[in-house]
VEXBA-731223 format. One record per residue (C-alpha): residue number from 1; residue in three letters; x, y, z. Coordinates in steps of 0.1 Angstrom, whole numbers, plus 5000, padded with zeros to 4 digits. Example, Ala and Ser with C-alpha at 12.3 -4.5 7.8 and 13.67 -1.06 7.14 Angstrom:
<sites>
<site><num>1</num><residu>ala</residu><c1>5123</c1><c2>4955</c2><c3>5078</c3></site>
<site><num>2</num><residu>ser</residu><c1>5137</c1><c2>4989</c2><c3>5071</c3></site>
</sites>
This chain:
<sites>
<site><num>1</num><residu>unk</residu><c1>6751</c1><c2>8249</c2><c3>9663</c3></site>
<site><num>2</num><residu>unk</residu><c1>6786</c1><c2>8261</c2><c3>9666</c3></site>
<site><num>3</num><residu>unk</residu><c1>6790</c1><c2>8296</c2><c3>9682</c3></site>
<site><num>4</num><residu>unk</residu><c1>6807</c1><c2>8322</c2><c3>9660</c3></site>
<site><num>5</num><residu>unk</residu><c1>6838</c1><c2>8340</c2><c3>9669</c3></site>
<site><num>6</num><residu>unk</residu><c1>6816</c1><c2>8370</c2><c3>9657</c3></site>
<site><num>7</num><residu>unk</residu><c1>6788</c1><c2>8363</c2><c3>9684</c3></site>
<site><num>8</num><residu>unk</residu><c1>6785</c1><c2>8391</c2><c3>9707</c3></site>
<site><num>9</num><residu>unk</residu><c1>6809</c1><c2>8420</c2><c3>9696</c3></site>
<site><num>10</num><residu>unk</residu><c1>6781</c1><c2>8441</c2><c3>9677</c3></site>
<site><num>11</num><residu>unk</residu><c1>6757</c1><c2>8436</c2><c3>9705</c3></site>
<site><num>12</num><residu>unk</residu><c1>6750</c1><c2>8473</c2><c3>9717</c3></site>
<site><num>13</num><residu>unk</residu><c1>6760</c1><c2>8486</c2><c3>9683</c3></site>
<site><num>14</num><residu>unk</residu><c1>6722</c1><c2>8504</c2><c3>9677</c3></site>
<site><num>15</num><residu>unk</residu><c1>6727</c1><c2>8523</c2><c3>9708</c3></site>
<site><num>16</num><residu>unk</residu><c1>6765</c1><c2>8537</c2><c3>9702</c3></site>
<site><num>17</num><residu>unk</residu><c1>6765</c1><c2>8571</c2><c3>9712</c3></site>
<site><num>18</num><residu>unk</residu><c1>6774</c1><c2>8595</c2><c3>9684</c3></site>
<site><num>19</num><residu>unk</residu><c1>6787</c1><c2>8627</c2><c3>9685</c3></site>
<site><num>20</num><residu>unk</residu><c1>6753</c1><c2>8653</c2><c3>9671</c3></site>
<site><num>21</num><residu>unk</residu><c1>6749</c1><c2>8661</c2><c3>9637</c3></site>
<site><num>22</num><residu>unk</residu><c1>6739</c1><c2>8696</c2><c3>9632</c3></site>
<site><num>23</num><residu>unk</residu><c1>6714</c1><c2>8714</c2><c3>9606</c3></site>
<site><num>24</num><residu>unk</residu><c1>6709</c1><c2>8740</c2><c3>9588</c3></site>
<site><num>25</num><residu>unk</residu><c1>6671</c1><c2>8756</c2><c3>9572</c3></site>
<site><num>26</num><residu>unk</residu><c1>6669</c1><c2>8750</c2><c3>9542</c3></site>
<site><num>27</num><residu>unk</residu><c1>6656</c1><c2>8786</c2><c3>9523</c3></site>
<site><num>28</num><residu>unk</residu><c1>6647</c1><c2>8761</c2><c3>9489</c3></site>
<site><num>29</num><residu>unk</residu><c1>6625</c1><c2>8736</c2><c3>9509</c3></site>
<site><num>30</num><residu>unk</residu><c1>6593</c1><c2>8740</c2><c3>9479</c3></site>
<site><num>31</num><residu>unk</residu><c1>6623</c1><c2>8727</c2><c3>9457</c3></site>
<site><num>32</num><residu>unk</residu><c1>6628</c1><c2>8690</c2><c3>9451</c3></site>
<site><num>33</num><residu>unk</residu><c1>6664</c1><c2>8693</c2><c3>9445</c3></site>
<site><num>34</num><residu>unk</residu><c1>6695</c1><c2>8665</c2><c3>9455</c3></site>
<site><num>35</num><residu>unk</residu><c1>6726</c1><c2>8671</c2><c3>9472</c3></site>
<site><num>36</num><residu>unk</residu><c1>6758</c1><c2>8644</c2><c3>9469</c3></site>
<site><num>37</num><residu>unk</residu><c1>6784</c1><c2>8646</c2><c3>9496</c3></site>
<site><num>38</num><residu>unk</residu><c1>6813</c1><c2>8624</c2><c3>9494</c3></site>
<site><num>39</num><residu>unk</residu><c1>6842</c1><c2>8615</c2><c3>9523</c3></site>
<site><num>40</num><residu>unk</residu><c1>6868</c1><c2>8596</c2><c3>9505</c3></site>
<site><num>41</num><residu>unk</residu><c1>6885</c1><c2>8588</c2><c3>9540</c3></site>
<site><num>42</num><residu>unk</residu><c1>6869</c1><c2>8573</c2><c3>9563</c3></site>
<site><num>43</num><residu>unk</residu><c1>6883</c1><c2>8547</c2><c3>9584</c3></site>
<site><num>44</num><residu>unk</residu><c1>6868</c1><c2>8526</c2><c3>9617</c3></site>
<site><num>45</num><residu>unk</residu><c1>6880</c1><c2>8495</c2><c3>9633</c3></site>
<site><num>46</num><residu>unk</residu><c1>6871</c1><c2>8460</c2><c3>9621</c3></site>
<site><num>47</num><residu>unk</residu><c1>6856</c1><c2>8442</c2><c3>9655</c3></site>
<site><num>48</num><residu>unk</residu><c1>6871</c1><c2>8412</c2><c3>9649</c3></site>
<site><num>49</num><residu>unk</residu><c1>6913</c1><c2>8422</c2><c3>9642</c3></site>
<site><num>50</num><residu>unk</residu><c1>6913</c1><c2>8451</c2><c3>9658</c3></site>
<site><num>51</num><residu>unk</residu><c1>6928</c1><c2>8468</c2><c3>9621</c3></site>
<site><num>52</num><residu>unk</residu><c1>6915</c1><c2>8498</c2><c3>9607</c3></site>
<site><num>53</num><residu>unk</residu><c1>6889</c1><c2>8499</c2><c3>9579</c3></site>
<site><num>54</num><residu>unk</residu><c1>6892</c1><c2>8526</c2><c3>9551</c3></site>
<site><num>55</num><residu>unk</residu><c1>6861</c1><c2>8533</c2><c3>9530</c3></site>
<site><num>56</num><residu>unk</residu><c1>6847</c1><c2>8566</c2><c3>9509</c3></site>
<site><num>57</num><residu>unk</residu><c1>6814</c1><c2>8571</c2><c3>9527</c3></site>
<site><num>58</num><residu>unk</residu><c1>6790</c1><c2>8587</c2><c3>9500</c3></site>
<site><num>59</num><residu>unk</residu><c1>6759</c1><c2>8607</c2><c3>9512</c3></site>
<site><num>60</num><residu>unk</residu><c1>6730</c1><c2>8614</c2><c3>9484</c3></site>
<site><num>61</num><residu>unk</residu><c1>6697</c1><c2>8629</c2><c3>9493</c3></site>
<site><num>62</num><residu>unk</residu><c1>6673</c1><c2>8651</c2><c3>9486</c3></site>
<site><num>63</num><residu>unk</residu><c1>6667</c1><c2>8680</c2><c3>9517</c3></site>
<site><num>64</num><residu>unk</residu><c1>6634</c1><c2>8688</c2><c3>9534</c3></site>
<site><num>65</num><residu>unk</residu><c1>6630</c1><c2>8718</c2><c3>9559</c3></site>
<site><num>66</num><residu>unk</residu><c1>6666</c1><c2>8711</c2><c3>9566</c3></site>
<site><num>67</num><residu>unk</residu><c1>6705</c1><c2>8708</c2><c3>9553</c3></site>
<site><num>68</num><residu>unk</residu><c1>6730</c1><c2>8684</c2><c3>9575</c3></site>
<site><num>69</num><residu>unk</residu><c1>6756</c1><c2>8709</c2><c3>9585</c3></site>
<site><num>70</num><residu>unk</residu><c1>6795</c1><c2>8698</c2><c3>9571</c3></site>
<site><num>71</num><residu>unk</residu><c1>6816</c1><c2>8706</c2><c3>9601</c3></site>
<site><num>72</num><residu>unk</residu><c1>6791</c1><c2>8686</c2><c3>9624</c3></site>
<site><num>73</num><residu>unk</residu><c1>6791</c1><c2>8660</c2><c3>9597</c3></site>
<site><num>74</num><residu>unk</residu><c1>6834</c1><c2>8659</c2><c3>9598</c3></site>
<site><num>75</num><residu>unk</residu><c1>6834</c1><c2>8654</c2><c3>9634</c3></site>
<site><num>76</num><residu>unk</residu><c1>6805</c1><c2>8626</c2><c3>9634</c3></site>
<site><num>77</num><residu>unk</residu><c1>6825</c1><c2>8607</c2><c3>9610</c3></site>
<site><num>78</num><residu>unk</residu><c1>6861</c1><c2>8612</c2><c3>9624</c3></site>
<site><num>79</num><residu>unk</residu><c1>6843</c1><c2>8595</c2><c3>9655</c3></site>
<site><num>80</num><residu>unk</residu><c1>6842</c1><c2>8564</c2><c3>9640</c3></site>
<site><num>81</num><residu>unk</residu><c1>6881</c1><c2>8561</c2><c3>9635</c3></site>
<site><num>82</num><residu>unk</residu><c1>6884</c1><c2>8544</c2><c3>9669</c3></site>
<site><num>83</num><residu>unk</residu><c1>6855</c1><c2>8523</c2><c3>9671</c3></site>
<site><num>84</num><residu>unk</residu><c1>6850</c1><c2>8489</c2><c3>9659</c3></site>
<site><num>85</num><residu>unk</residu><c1>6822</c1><c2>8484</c2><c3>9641</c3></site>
<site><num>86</num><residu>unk</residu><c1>6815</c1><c2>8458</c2><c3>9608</c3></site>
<site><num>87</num><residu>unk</residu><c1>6810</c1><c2>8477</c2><c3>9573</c3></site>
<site><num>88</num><residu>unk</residu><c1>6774</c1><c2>8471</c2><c3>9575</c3></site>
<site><num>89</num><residu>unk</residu><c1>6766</c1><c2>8483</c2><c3>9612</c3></site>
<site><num>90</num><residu>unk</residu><c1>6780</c1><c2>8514</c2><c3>9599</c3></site>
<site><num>91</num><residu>unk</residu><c1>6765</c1><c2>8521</c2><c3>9568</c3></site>
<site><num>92</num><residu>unk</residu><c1>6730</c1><c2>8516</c2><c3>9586</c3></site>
<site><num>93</num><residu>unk</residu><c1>6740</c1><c2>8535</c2><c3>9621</c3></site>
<site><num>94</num><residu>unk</residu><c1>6752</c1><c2>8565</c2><c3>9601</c3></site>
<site><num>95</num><residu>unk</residu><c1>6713</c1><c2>8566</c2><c3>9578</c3></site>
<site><num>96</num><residu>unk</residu><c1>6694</c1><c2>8567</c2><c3>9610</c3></site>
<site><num>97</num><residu>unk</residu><c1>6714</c1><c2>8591</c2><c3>9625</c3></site>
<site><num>98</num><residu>unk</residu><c1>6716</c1><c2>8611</c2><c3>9598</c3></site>
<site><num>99</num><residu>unk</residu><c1>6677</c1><c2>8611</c2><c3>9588</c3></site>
<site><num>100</num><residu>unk</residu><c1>6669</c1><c2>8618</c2><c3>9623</c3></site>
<site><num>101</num><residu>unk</residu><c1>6689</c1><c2>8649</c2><c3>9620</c3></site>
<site><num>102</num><residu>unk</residu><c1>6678</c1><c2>8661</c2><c3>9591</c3></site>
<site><num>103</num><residu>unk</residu><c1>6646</c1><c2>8646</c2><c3>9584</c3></site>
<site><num>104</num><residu>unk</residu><c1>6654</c1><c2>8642</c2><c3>9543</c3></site>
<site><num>105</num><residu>unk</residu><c1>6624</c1><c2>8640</c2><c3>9514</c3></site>
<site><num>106</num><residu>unk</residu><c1>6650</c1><c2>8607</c2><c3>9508</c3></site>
<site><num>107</num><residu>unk</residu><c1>6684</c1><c2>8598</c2><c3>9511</c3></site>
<site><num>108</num><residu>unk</residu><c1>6710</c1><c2>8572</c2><c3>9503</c3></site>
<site><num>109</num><residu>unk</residu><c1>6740</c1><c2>8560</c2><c3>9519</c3></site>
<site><num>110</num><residu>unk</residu><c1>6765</c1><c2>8540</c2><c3>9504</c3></site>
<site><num>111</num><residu>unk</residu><c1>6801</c1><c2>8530</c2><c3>9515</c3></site>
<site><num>112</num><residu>unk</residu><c1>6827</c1><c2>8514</c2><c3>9492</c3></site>
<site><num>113</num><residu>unk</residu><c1>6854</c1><c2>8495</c2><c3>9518</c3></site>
<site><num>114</num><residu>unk</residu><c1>6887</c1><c2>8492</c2><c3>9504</c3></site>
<site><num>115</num><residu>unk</residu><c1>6900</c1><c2>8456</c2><c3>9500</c3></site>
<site><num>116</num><residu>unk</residu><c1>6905</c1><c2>8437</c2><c3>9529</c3></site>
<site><num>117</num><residu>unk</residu><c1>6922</c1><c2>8402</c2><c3>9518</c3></site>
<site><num>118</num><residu>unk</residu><c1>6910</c1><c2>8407</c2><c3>9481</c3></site>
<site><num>119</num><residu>unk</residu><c1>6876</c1><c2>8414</c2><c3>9487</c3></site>
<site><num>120</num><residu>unk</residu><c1>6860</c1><c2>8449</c2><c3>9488</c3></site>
<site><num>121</num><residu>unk</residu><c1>6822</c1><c2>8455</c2><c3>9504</c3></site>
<site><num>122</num><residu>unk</residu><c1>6799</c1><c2>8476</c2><c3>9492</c3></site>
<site><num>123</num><residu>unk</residu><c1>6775</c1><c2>8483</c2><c3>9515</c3></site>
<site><num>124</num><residu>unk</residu><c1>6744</c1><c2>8507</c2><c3>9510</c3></site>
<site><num>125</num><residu>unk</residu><c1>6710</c1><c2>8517</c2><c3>9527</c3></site>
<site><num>126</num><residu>unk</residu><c1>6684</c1><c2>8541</c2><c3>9515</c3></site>
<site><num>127</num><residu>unk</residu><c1>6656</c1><c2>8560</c2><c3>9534</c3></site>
<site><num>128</num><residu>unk</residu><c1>6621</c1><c2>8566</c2><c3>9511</c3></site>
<site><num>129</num><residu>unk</residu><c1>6607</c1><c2>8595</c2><c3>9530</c3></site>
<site><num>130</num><residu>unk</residu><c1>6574</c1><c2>8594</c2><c3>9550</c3></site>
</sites>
């Protein structure tokens, strides 16, 4: 099998260490309601060129005992602008991080990748509660 140029530069990428995601109590917590938060632009590295990615981030889900705080939230996703990291990895690294924080009755996490030689990604994860 032929190794892929890809092979090894998204080994330790479950373990990156993010800056924290703060919270809020939520005074509505009997209340099923959803909150939508959109960051129209985000941008990391692609792994592979070394360019930067650009992509709106968009954040749905529906709060438990706890809001995700925005500020914390700005500065957790400006981290990203210098790290190389593939569409997907991110997408995924930013729900766990972001559950684990917050502890949602569900969320979803979707980011639309502007086009990178034609083709755009769409990448998107979603957490179902306990």
């Amino acid at each position: 099998m032929k190794k892929s140029s890809y092979e090894g530069l998204q080994e330790s990428v479950r373990n990156l260490k993010t800056p924290k995601l703060e919270v809020w109590k939520n005074q509505y917590a009997d209340k099923e309601y959803a909150i939508t938060i959109e960051i129209p632009e985000f941008t990391c590295i692609c792994p592979k060129t070394g360019l930067p990615d650009f992509a709106t981030i968009r954040i749905e889900y529906s709060p438990d005992k706890y809001c995700i705080e925005l500020k914390s939230l700005k500065m957790y996703t400006i981290f990203y602008r210098n790290v190389g990291i593939f569409h997907e990895h991110v997408i995924n690294k930013i729900l766990e991080d972001f559950v684990k924080a917050c502890k949602p009755r569900w969320a979803k996490i979707s980011g639309i990748f502007n086009p990178r030689g034609g083709i755009t990604t769409t990448v998107i994860r979603e957490y179902k509660g306990k």
